[in-house]
PDB file of N, H, CA, C and O in Angstrom:
ATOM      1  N   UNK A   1      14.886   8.660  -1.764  1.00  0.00           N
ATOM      2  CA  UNK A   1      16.033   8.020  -1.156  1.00  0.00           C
ATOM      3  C   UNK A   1      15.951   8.255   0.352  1.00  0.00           C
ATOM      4  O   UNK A   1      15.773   9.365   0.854  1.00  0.00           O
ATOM      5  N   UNK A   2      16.083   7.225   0.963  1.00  0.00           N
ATOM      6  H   UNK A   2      16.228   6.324   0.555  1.00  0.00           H
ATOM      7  CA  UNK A   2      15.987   7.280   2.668  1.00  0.00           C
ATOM      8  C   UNK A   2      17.137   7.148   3.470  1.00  0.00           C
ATOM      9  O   UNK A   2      16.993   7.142   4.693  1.00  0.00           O
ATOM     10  N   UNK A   3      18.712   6.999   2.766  1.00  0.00           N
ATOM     11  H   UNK A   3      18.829   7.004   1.773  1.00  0.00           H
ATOM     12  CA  UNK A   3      19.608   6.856   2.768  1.00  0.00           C
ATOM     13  C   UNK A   3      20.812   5.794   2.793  1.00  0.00           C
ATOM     14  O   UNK A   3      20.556   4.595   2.901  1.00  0.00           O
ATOM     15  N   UNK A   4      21.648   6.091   2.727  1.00  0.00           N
ATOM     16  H   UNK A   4      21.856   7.065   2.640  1.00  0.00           H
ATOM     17  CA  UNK A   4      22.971   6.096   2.012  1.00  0.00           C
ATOM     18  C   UNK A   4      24.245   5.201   3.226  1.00  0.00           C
ATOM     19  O   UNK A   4      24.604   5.740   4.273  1.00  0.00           O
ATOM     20  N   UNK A   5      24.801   3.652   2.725  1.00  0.00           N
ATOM     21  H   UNK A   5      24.509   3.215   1.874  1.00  0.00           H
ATOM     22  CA  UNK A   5      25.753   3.476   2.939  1.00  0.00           C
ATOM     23  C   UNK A   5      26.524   2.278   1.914  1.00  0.00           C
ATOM     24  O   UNK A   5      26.275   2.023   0.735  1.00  0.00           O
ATOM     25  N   UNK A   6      27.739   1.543   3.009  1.00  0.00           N
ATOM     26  H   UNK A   6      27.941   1.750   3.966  1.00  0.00           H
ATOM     27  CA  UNK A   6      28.487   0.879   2.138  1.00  0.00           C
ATOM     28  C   UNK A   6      29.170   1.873   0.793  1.00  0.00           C
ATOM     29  O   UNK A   6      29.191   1.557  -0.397  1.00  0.00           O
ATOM     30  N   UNK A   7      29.475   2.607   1.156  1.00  0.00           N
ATOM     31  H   UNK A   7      29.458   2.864   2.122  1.00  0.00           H
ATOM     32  CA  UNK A   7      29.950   3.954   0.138  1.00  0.00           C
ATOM     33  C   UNK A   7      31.556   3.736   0.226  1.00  0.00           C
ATOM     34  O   UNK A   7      32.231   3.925   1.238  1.00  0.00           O
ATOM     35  N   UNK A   8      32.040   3.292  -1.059  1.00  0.00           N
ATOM     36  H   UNK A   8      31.492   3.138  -1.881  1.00  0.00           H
ATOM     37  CA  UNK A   8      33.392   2.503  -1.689  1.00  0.00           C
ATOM     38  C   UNK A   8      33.728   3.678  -2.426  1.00  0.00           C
ATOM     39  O   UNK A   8      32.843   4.324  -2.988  1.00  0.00           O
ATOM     40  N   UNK A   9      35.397   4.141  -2.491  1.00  0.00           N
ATOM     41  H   UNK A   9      36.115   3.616  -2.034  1.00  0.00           H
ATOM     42  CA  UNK A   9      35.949   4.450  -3.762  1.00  0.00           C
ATOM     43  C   UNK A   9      37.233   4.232  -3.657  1.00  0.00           C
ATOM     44  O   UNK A   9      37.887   3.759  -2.728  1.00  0.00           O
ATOM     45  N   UNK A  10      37.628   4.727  -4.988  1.00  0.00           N
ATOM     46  H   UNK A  10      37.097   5.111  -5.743  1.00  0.00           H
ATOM     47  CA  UNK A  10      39.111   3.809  -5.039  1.00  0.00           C
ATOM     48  C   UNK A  10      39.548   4.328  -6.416  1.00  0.00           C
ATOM     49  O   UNK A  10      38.855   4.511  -7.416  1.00  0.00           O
ATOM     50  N   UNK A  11      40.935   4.533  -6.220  1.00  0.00           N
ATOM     51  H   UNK A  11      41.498   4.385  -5.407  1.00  0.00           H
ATOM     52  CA  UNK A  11      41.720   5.103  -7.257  1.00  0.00           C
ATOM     53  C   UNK A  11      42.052   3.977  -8.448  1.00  0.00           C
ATOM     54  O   UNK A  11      41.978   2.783  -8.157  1.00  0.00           O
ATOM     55  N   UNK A  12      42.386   4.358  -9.674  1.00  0.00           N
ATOM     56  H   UNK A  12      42.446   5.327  -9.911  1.00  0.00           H
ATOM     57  CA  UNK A  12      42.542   3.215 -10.626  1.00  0.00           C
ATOM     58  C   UNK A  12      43.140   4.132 -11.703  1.00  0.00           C
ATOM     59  O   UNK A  12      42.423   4.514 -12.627  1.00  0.00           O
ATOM     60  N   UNK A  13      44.728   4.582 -11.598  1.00  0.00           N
ATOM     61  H   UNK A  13      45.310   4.271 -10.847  1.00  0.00           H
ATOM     62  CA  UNK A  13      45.326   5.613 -12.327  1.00  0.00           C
ATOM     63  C   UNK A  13      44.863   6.509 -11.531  1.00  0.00           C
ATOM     64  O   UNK A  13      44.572   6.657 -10.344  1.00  0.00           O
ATOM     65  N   UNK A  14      44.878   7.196 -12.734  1.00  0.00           N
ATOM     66  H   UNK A  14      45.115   7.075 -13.698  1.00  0.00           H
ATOM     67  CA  UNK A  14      44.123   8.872 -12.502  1.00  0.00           C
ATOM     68  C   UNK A  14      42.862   9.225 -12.402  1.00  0.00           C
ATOM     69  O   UNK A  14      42.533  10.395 -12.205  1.00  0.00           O
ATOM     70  N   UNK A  15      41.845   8.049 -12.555  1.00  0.00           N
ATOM     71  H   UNK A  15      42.112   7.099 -12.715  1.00  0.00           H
ATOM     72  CA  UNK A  15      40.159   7.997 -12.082  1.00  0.00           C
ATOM     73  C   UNK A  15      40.075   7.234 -11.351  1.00  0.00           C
ATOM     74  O   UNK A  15      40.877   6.324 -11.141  1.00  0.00           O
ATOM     75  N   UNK A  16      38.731   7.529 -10.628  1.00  0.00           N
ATOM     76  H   UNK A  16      38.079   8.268 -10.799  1.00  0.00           H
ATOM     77  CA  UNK A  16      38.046   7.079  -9.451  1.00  0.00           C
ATOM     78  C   UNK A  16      36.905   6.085  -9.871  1.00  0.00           C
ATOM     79  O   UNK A  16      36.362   6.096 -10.975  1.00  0.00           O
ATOM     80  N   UNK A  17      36.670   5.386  -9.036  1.00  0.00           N
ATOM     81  H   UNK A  17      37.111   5.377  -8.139  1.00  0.00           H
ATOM     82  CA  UNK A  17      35.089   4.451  -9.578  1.00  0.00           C
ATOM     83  C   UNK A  17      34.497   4.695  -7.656  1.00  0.00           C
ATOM     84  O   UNK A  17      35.089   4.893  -6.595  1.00  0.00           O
ATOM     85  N   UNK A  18      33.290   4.560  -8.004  1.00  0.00           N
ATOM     86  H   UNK A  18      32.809   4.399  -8.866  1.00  0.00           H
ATOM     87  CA  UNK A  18      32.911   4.864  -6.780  1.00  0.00           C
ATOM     88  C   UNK A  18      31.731   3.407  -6.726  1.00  0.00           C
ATOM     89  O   UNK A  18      31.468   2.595  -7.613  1.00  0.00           O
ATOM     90  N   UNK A  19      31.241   3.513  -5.386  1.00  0.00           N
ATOM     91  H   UNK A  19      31.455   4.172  -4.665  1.00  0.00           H
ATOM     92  CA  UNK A  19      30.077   2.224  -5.094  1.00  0.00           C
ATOM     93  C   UNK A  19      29.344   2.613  -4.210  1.00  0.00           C
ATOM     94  O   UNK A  19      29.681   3.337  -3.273  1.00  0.00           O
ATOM     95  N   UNK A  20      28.521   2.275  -4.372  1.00  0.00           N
ATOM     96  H   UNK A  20      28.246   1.687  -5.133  1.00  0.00           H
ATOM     97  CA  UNK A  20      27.248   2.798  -2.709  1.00  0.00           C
ATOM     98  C   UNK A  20      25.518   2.193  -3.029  1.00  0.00           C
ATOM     99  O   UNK A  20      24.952   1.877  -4.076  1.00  0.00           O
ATOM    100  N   UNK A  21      25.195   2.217  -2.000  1.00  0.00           N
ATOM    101  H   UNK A  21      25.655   2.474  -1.150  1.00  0.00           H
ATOM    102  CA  UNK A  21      23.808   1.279  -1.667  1.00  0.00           C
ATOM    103  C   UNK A  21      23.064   2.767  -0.964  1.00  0.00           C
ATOM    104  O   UNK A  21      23.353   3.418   0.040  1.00  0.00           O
ATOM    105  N   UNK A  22      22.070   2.916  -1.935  1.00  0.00           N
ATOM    106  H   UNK A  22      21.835   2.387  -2.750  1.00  0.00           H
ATOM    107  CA  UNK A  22      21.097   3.667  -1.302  1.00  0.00           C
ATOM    108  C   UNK A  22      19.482   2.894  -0.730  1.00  0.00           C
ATOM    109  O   UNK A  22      18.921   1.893  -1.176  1.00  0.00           O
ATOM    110  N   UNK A  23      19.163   3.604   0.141  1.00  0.00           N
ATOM    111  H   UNK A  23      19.619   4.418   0.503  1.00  0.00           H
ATOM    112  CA  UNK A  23      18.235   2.801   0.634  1.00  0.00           C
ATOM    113  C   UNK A  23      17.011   3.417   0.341  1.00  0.00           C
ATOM    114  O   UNK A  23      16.881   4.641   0.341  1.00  0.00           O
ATOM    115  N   UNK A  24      15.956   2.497   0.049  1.00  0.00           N
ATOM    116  H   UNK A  24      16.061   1.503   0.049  1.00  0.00           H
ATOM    117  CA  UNK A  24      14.984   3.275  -0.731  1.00  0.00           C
ATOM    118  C   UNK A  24      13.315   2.479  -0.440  1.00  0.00           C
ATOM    119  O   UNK A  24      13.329   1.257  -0.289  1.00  0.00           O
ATOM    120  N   UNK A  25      12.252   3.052  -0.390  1.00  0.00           N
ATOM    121  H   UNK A  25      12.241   4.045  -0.513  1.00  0.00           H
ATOM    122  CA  UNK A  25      11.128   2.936   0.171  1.00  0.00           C
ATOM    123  C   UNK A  25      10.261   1.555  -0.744  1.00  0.00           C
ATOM    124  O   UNK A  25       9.668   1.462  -1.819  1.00  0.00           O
ATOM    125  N   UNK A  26      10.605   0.630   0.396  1.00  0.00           N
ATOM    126  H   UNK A  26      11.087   0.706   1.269  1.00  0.00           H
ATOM    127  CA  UNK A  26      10.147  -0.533  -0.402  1.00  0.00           C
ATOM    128  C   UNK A  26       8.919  -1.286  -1.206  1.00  0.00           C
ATOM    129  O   UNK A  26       8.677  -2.403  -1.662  1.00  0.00           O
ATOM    130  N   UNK A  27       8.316  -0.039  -1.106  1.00  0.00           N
ATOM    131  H   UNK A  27       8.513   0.869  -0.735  1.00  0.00           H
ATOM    132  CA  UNK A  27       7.053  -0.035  -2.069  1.00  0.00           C
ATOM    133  C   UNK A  27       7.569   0.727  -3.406  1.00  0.00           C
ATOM    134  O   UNK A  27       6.698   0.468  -4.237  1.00  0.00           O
ATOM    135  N   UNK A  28       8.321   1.346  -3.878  1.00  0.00           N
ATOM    136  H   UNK A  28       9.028   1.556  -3.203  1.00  0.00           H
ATOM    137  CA  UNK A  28       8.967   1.531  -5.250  1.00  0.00           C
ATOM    138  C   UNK A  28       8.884   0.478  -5.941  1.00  0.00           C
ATOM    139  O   UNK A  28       8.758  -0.540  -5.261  1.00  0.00           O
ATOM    140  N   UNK A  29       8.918   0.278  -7.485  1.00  0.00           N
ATOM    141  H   UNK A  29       9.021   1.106  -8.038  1.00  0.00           H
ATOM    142  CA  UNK A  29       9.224  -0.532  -8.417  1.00  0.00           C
ATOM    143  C   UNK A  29      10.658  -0.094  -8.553  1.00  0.00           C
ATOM    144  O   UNK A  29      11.332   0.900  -8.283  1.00  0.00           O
ATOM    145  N   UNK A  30      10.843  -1.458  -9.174  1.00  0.00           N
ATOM    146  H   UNK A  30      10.295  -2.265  -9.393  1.00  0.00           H
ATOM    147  CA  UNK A  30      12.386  -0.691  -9.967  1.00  0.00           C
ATOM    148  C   UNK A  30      12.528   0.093 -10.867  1.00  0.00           C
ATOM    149  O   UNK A  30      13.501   0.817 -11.078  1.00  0.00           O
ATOM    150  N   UNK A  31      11.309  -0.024 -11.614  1.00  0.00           N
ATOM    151  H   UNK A  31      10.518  -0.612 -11.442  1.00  0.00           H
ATOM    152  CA  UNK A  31      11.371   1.275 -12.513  1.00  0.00           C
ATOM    153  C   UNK A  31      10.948   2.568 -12.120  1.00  0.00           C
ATOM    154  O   UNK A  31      11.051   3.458 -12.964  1.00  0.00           O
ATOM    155  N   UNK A  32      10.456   2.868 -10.918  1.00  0.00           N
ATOM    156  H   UNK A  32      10.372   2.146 -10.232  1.00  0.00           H
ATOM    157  CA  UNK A  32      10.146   3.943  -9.795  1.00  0.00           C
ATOM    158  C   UNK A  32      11.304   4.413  -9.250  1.00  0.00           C
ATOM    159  O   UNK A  32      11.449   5.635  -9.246  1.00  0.00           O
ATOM    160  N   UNK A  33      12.215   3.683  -8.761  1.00  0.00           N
ATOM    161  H   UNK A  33      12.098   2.690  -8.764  1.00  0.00           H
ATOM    162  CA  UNK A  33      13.515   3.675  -8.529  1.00  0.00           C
ATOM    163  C   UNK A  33      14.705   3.864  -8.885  1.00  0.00           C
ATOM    164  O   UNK A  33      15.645   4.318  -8.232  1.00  0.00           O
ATOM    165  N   UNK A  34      14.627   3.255 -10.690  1.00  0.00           N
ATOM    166  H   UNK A  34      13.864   2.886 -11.220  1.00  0.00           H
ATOM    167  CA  UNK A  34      16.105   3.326 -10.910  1.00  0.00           C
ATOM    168  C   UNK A  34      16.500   5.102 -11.146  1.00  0.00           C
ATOM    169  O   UNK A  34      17.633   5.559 -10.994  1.00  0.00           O
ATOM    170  N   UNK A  35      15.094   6.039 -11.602  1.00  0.00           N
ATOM    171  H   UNK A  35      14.173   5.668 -11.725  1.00  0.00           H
ATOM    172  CA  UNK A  35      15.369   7.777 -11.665  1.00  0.00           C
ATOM    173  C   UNK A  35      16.670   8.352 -10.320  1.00  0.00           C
ATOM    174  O   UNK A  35      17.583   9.177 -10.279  1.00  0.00           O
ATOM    175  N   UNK A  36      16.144   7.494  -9.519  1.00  0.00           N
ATOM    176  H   UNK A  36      15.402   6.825  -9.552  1.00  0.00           H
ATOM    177  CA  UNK A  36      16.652   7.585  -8.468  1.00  0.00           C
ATOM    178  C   UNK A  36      18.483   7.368  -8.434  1.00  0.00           C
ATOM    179  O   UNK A  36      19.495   7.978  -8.088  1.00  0.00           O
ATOM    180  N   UNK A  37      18.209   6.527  -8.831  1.00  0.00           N
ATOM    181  H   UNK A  37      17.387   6.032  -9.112  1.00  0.00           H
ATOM    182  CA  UNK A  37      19.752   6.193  -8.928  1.00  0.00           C
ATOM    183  C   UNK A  37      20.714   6.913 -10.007  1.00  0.00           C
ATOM    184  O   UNK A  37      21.921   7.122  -9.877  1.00  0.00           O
ATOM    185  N   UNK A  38      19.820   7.266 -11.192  1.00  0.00           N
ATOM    186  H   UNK A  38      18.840   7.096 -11.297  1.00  0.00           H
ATOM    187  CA  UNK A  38      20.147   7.957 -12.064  1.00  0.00           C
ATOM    188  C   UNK A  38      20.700   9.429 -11.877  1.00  0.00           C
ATOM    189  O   UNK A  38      21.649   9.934 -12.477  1.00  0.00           O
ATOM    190  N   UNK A  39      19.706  10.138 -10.681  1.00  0.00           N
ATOM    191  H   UNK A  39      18.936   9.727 -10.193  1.00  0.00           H
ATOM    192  CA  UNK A  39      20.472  11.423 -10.198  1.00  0.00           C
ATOM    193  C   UNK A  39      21.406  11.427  -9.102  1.00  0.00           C
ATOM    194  O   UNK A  39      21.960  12.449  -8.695  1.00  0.00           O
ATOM    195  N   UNK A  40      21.590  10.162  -8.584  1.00  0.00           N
ATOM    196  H   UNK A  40      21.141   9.333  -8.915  1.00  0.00           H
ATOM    197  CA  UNK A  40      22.664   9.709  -7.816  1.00  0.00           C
ATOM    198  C   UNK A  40      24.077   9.951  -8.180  1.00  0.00           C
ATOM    199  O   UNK A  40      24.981  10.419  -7.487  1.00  0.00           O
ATOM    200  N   UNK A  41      24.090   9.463  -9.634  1.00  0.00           N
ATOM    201  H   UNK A  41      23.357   9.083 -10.197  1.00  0.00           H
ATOM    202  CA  UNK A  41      25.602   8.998 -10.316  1.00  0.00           C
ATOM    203  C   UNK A  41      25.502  10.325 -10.630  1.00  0.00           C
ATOM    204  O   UNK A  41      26.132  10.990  -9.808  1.00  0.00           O
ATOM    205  N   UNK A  42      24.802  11.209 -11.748  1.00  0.00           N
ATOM    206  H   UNK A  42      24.290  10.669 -12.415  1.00  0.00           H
ATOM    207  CA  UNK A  42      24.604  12.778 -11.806  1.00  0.00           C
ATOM    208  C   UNK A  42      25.384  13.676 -11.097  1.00  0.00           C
ATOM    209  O   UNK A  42      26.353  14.287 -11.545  1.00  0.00           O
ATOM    210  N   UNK A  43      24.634  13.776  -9.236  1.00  0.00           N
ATOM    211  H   UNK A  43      23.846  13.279  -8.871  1.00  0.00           H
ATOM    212  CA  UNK A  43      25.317  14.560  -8.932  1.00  0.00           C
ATOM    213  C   UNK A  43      26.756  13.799  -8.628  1.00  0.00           C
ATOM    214  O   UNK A  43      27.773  14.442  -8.887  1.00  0.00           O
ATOM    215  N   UNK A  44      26.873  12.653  -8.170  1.00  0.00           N
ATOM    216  H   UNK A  44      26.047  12.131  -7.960  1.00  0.00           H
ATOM    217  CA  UNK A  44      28.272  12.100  -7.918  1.00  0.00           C
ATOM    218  C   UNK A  44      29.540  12.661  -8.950  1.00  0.00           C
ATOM    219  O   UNK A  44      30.642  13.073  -8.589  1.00  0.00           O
ATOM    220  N   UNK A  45      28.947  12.521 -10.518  1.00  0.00           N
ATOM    221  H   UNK A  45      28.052  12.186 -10.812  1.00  0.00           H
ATOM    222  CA  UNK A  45      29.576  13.009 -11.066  1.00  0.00           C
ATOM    223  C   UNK A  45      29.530  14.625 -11.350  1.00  0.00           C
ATOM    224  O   UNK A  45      30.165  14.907 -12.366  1.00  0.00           O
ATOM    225  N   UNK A  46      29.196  15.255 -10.987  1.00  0.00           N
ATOM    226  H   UNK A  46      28.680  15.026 -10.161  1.00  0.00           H
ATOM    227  CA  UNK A  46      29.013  16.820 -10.993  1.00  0.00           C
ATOM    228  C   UNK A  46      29.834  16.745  -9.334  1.00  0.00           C
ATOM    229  O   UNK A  46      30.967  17.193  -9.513  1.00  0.00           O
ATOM    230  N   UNK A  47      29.753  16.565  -8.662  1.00  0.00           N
ATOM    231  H   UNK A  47      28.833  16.202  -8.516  1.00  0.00           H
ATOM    232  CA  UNK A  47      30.534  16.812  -7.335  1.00  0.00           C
ATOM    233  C   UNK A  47      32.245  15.886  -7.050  1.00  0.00           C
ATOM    234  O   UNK A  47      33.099  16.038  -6.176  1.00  0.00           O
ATOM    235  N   UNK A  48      32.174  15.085  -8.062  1.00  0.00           N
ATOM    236  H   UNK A  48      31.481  14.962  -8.772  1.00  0.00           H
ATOM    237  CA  UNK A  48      33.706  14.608  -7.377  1.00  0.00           C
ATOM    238  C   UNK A  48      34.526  14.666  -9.036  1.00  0.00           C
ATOM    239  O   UNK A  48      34.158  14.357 -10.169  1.00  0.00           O
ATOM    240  N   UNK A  49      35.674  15.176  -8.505  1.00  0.00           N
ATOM    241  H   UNK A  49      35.972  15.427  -7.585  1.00  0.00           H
ATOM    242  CA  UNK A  49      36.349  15.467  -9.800  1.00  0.00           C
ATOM    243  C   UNK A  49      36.936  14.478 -10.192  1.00  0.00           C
ATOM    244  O   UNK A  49      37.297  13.833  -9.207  1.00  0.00           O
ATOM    245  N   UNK A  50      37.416  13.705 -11.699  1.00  0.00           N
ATOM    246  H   UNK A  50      37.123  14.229 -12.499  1.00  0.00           H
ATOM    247  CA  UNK A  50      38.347  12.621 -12.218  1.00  0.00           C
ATOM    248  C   UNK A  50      37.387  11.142 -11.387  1.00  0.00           C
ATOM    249  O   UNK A  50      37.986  10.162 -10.943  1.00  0.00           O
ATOM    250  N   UNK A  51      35.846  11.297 -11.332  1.00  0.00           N
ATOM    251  H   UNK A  51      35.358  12.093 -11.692  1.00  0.00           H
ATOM    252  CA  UNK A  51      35.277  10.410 -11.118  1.00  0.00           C
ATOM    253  C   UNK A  51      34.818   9.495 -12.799  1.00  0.00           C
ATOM    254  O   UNK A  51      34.782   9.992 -13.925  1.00  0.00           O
ATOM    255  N   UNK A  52      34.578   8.313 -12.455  1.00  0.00           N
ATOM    256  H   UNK A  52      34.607   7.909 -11.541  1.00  0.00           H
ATOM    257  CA  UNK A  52      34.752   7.681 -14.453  1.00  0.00           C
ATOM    258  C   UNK A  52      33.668   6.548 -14.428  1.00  0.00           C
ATOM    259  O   UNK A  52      33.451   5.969 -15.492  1.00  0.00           O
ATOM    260  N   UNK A  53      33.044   6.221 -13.429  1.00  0.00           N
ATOM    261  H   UNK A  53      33.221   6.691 -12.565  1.00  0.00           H
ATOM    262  CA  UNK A  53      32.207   4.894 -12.854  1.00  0.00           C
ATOM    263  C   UNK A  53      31.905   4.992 -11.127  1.00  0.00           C
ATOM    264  O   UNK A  53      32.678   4.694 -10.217  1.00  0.00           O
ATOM    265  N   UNK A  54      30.353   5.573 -11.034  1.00  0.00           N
ATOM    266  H   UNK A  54      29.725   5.815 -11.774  1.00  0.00           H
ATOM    267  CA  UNK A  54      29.547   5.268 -10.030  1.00  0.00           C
ATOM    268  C   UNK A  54      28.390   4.246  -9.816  1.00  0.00           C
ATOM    269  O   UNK A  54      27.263   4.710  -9.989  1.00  0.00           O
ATOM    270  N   UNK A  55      28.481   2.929  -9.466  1.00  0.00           N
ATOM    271  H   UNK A  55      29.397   2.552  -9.325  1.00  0.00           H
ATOM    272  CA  UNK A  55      27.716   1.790  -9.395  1.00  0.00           C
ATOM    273  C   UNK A  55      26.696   2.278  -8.257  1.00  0.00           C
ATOM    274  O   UNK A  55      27.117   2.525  -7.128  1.00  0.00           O
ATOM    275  N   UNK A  56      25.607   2.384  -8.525  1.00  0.00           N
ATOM    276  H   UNK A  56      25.264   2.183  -9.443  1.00  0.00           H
ATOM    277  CA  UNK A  56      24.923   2.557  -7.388  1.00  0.00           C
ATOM    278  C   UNK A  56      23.912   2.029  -7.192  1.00  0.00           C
ATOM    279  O   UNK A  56      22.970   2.339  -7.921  1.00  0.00           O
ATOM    280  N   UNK A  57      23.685   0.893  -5.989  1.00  0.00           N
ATOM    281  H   UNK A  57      24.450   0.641  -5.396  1.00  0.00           H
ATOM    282  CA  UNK A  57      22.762   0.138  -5.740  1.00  0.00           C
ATOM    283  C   UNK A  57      21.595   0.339  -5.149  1.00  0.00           C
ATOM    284  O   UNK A  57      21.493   1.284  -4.367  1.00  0.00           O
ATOM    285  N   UNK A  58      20.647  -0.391  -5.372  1.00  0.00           N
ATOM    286  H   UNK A  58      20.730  -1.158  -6.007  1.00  0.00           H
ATOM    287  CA  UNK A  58      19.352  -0.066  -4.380  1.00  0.00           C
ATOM    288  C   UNK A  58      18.826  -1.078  -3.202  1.00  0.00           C
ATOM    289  O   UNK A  58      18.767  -2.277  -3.477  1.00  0.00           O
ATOM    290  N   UNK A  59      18.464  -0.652  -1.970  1.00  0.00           N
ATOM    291  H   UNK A  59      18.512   0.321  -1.747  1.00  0.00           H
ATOM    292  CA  UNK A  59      18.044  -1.841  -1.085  1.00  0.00           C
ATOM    293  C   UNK A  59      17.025  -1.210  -0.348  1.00  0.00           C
ATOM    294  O   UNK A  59      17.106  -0.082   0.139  1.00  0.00           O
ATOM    295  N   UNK A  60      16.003  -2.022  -0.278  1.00  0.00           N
ATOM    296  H   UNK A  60      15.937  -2.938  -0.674  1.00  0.00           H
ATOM    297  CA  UNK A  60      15.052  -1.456   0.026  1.00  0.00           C
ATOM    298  C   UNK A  60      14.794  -1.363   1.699  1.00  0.00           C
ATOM    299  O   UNK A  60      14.900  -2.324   2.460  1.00  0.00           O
ATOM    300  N   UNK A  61      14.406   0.117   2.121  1.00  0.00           N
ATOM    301  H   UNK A  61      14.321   0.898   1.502  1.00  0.00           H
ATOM    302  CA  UNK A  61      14.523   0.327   4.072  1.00  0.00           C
ATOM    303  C   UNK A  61      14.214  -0.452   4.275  1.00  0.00           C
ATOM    304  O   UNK A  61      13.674  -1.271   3.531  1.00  0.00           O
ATOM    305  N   UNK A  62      14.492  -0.530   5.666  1.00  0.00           N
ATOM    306  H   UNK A  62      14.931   0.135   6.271  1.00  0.00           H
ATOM    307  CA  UNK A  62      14.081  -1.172   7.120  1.00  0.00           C
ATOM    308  C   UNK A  62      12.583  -0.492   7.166  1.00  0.00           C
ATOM    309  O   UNK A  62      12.188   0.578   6.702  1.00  0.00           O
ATOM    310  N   UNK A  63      11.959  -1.431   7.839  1.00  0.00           N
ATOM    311  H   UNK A  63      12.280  -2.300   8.216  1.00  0.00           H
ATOM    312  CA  UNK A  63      11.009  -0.947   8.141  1.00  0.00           C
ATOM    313  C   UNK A  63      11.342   0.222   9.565  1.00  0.00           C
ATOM    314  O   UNK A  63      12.491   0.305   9.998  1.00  0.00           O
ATOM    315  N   UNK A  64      10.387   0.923  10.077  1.00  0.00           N
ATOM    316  H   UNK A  64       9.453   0.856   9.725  1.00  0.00           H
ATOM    317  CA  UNK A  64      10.967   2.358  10.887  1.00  0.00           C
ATOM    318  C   UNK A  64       9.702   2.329  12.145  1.00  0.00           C
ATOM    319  O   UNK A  64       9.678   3.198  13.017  1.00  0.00           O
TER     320      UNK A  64
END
């Protein structure tokens, strides 16, 4: 992951849903990638409490 914006959340009751676009090295596959996203929502959900739905997208860097 090369980083992180467009980072959304929002109350809905008493849970949260969260959104965010990570940016990621555009020679990945998506199946190279989606692990990625997978420990995304992980820690999201290990770090924010009464979280219930983290969508998390991928876009591939800018070149640098």
């Amino acid at each position: 992951m090369l980083g992180v914006h467009e980072v959304r959340a929002r109350w809905i009751g008493h849970r949260m849903d969260a959104e965010l676009t990570i940016d990621v090295d555009p020679a990945l596959t998506v199946e190279e990638a989606e692990p990625l996203t997978a420990a995304v929502r992980g820690r999201l959900h290990e770090a924010v409490p009464h979280l219930e739905r983290a969508l998390v997208q991928l876009e591939p860097a800018a070149p640098r």
